[in-house]
LUMRO-826145 format. One line per 4 residues: their letters; for each residue x, y, z of C-alpha. Coordinates in steps of 0.25 Angstrom, whole numbers, plus 5000, padded with zeros to 4 digits. Last residue first. Layout:
a = X Y Z ~ ...
END
This chain:
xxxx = 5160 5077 4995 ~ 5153 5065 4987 ~ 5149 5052 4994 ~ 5153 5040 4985
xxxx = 5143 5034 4976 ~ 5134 5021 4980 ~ 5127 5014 4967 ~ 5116 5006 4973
xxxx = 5115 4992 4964 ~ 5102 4983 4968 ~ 5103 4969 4966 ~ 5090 4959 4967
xxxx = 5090 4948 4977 ~ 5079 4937 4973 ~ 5067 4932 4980 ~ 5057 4925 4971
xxxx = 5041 4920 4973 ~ 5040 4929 4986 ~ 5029 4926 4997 ~ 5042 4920 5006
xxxx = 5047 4933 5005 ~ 5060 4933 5012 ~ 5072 4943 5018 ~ 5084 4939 5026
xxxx = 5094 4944 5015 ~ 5091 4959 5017 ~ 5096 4969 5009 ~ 5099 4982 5014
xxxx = 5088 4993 5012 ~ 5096 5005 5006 ~ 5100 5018 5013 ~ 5090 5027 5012
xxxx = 5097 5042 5007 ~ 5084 5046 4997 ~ 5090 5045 4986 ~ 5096 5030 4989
xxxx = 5082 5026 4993 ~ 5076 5032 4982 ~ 5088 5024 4974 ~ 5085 5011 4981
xxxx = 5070 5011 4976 ~ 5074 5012 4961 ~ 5083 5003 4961 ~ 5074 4993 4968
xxxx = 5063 4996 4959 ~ 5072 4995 4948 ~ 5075 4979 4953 ~ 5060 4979 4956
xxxx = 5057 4980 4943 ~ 5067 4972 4934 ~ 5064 4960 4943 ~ 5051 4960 4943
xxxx = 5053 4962 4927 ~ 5060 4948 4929 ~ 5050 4943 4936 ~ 5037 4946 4927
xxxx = 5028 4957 4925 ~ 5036 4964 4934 ~ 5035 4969 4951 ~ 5042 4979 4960
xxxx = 5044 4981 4974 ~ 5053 4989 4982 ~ 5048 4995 4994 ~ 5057 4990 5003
xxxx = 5071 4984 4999 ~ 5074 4971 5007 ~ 5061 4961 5000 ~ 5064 4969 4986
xxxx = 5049 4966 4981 ~ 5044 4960 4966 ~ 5032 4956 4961 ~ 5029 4949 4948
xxxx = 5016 4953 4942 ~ 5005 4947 4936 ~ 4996 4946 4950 ~ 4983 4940 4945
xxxx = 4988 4926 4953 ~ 5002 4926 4957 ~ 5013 4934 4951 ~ 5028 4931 4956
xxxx = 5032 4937 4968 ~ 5046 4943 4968 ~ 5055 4946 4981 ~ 5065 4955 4980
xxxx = 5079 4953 4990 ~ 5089 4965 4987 ~ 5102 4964 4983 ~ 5112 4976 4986
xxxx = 5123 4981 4975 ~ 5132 4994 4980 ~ 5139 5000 4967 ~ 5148 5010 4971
x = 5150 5024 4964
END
């Protein structure tokens, strides 16, 4: 097995007003989004939902989104790359 590691950009927004959650959002891997009670819980959360989201696509044959290092959120209170680890095996005959 090889061990492939990707960063992905997430955008967090931090609560404003009623809102009482932090939100986060992986800006090159669509359609994951999480959100904590607090950051690091954010953090927690939309790491696994990362995780989770790369093995569907990993099942289902989809090759992974490739990170982009042009991407912004100027709405976004913290932008940081978080790691996501893809195992690669070796075809067997």
């Amino acid at each position: 097995m090889l061990g492939i590691m990707l960063r992905y950009h997430v955008a967090y927004y931090l609560p404003r007003g009623q809102d009482r959650m932090v939100v986060a959002e992986a800006l090159d891997f669509p359609g994951v989004a999480s959100q904590g009670f607090d950051l690091a819980d954010a953090r927690l959360m939309v790491a696994s939902a990362l995780e989770e989201m790369a093995q569907i696509y990993l099942e289902e044959g989809k090759p992974l989104p490739v990170p982009d290092s042009e991407v912004s959120a100027p709405e976004a209170d913290l932008i940081e790359l978080i790691p996501l680890t893809v195992e690669a095996g070796l075809a067997k005959p």
